[in-house]
C-alpha positions in Angstrom: -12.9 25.9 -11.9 -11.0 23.7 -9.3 -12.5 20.7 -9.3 -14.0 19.4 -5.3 -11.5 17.2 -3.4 -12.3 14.0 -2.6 -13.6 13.7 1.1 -11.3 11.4 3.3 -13.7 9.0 3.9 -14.2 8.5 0.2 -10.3 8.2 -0.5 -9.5 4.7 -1.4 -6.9 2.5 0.7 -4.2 0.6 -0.5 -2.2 -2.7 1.5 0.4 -4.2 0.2 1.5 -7.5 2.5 5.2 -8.2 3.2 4.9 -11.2 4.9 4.4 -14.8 4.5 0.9 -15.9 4.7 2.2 -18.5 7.2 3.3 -15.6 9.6 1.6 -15.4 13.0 1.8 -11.1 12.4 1.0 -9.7 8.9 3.6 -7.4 7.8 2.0 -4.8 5.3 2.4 -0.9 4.1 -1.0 1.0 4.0 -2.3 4.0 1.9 -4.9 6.4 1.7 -5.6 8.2 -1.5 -2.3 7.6 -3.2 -0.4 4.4 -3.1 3.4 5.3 -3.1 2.6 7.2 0.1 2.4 4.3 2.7 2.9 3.7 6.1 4.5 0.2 7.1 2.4 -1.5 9.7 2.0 -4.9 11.9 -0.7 -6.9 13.3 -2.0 -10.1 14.6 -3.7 -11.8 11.7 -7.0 -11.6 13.1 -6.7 -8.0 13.5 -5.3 -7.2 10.1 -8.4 -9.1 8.5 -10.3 -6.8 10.6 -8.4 -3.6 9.7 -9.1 -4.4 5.6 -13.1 -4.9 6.5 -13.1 -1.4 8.4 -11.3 0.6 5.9 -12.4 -1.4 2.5 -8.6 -1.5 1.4 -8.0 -2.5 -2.0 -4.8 -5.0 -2.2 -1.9 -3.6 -4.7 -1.5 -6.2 -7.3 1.3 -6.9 -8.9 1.8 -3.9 -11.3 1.2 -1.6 -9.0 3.5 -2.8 -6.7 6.2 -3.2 -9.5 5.9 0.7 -10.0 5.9 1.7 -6.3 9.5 -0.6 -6.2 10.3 1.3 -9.3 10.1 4.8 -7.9 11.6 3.5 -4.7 15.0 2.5 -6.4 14.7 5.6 -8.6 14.8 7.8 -5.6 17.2 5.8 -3.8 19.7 5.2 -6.2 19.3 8.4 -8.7 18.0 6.2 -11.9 14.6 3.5 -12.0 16.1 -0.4 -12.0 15.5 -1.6 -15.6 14.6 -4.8 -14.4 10.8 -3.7 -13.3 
C-alpha cells in the first residue's frame, strides 16, 4: 500500500539566508518539501519577513545547512569535502 502524498500546502518550507543581517535586501534559497532542492531568491527586508509569515518557513540551522554544502561539493567536485 503506497502511502498518501503529502498535499502541497502541508509540505514544509525551508530558508536559508545568505546575507548579512545588516543588508538592505535579504539574500536567501527557499524550499518546499525537501531542503537540498532550493531556489535562490531576493527581497526587501520587509518583504522577506512577510514571505516567512505567509509560507511558515522553517529556517535551516546549522546541520542542516552543513549537509546541503556537503552534497553540493560532492556533486561538484566528485567526492563530499571532509571538512563538513
Amino acid at each position: 500500500m503506497n502511502p498518501s502524498p503529502t498535499a502541497f500546502n502541508d509540505m514544509p518550507r525551508y530558508v536559508r539566508v545568505r546575507s548579512s543581517s545588516f543588508d538592505p535586501f535579504v539574500e536567501f534559497d527557499f524550499a518546499i518539501g525537501d531542503p537540498e532542492l532550493y531556489v535562490e531568491l531576493v527581497l526587501p527586508r520587509l518583504a522577506f519577513e512577510q514571505f516567512c509569515t505567509h509560507n511558515r518557513v522553517q529556517h535551516m540551522n546549522a546541520q542542516m545547512s552543513a549537509a546541503i554544502d556537503a552534497d553540493m561539493q560532492k556533486w561538484r567536485y566528485g567526492e563530499a569535502d571532509p571538512s563538513y
